[in-house]
DOTOR-457873 format. One record per residue (C-alpha): chain; residue number from 1; residue in three letters; x, y, z. Coordinates in pm, 1 decimal, padded with zeros to 6 digits. Example, Ala and Ser with C-alpha at 12.3 -4.5 7.8 and 13.67 -1.06 7.14 Angstrom:
2
{"A",1,"ALA",{01230.0,-00450.0,00780.0}}
{"A",2,"SER",{01367.0,-00106.0,00714.0}}
***
This chain:
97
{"A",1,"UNK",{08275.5,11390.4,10294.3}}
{"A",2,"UNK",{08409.8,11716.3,10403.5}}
{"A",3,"UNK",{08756.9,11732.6,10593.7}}
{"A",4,"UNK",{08585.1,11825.1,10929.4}}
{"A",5,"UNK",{08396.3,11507.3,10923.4}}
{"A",6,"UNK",{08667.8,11322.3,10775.7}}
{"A",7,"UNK",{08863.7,11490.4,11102.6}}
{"A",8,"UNK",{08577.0,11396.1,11369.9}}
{"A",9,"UNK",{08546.9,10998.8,11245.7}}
{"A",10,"UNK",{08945.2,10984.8,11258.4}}
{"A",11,"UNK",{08975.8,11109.4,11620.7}}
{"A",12,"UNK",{08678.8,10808.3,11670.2}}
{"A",13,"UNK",{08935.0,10510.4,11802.5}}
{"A",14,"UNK",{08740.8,10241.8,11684.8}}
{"A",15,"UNK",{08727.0,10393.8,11320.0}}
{"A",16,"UNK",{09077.6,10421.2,11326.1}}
{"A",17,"UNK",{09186.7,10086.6,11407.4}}
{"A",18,"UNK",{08959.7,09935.8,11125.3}}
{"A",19,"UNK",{09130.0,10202.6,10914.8}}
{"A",20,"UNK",{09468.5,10065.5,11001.1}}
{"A",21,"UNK",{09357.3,09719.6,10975.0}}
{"A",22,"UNK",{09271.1,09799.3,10664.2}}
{"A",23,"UNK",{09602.3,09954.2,10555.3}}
{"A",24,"UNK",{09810.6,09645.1,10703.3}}
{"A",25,"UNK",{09593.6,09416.3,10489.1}}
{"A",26,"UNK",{09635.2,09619.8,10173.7}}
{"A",27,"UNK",{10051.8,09627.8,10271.4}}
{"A",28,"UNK",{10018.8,09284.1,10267.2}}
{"A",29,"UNK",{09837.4,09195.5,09951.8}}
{"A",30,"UNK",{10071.8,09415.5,09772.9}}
{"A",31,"UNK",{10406.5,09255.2,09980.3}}
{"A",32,"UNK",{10267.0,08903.9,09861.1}}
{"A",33,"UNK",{10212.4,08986.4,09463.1}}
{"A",34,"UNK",{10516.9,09139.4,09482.1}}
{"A",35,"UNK",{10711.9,08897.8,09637.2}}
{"A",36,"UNK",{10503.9,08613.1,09358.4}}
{"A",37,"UNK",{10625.8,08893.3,09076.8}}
{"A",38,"UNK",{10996.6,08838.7,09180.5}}
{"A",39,"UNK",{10986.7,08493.9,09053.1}}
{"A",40,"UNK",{10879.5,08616.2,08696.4}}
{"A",41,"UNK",{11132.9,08895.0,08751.0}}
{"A",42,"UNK",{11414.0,08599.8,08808.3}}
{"A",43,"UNK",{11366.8,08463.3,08515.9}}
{"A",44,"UNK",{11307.8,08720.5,08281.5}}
{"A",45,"UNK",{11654.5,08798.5,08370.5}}
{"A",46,"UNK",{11790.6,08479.1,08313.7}}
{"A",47,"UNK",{11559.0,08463.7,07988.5}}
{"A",48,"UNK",{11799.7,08757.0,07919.2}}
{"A",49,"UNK",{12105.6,08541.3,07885.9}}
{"A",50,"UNK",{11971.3,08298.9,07644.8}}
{"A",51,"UNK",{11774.3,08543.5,07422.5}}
{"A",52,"UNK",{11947.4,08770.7,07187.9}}
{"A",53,"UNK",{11689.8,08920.6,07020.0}}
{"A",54,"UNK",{11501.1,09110.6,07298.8}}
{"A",55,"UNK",{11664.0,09405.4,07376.7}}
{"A",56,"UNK",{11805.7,09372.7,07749.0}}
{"A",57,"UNK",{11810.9,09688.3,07885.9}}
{"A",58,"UNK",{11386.7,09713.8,07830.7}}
{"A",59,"UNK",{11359.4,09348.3,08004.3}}
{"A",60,"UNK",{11626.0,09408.4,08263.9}}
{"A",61,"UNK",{11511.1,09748.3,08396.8}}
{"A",62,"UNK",{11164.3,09578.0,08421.8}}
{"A",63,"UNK",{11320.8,09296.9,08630.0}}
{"A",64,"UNK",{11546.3,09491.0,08821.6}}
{"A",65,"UNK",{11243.0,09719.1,08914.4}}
{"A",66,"UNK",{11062.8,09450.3,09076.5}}
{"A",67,"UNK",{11330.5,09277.5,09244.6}}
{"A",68,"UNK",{11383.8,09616.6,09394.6}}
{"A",69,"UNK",{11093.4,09669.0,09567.7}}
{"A",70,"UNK",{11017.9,09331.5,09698.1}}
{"A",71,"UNK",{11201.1,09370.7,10001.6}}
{"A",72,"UNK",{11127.6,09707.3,10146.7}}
{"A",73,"UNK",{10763.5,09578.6,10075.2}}
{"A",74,"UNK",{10827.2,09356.1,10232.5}}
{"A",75,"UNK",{10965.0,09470.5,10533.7}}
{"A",76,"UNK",{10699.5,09740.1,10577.2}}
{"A",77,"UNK",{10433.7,09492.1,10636.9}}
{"A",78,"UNK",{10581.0,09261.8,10875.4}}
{"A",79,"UNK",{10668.1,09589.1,11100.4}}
{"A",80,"UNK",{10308.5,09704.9,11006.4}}
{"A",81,"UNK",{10141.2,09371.0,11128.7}}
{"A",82,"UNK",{10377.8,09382.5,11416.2}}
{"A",83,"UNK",{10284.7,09688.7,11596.8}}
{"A",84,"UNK",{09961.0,09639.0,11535.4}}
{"A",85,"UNK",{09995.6,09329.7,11678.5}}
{"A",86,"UNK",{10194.7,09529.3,11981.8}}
{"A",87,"UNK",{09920.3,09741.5,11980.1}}
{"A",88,"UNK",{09651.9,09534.9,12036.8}}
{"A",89,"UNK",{09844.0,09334.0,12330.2}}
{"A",90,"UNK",{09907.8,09679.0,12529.9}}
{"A",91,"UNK",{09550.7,09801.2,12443.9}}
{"A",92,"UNK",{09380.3,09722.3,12853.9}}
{"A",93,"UNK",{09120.6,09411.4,12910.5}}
{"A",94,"UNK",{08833.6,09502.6,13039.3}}
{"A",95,"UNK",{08634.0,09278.7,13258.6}}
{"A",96,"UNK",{08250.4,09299.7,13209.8}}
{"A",97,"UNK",{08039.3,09322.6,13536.4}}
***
C-alpha cells in the first residue's frame, strides 16, 4: 500500500477507530501474558535462593526483566481502554428519522 493511501484510509474516522481498537486489544493481550509471566518470574527468583548451581545473575536479570515491565504494561492499557472508552461516550448520538 503506498503512504498516500495509507494517509487517505487514516484520515477515514471509521478506519481509525477499528485501528485503535485494534491497538487497545493487542495492549491488552500483551499486559495479560505479561502480568501471567510475573508469576514464573516470582519464582524463578525465589528458585534462586534454594539453587546453587544455576548461575543467578543469568536467572535474575531474566526475572527482574519481566517484573519490570509488568506494570507500565500494565498501566498503558487500562489508560488505553479508558479513553477509548471516554471517547466513545463524548462521540454524539444520533437519532435516526
Amino acid at each position: 500500500m503506498s503512504k498516500a493511501t495509507a494517509t487517505r484510509r487514516l484520515a477515514d474516522p471509521a478506519v481509525r477507530a477499528q485501528l485503535d481498537q485494534l491497538r487497545t486489544e493487542v495492549l491488552e493481550q500483551a499486559a495479560d501474558r505479561l502480568t501471567g509471566l510475573a508469576l514464573a518470574a516470582a519464582d524463578t527468583l525465589a528458585d534462586l535462593m534454594g539453587d546453587a548451581a544455576i548461575p543467578p545473575s543469568v536467572r535474575s536479570k531474566a526475572a527482574d526483566s519481566i517484573l519490570n515491565r509488568v506494570t507500565p504494561v500494565r498501566d498503558a492499557a487500562f489508560v488505553d481502554r479508558r479513553i477509548a472508552d471516554l471517547e466513545r461516550a463524548r462521540r454524539p448520538f444520533v437519532v435516526a428519522s
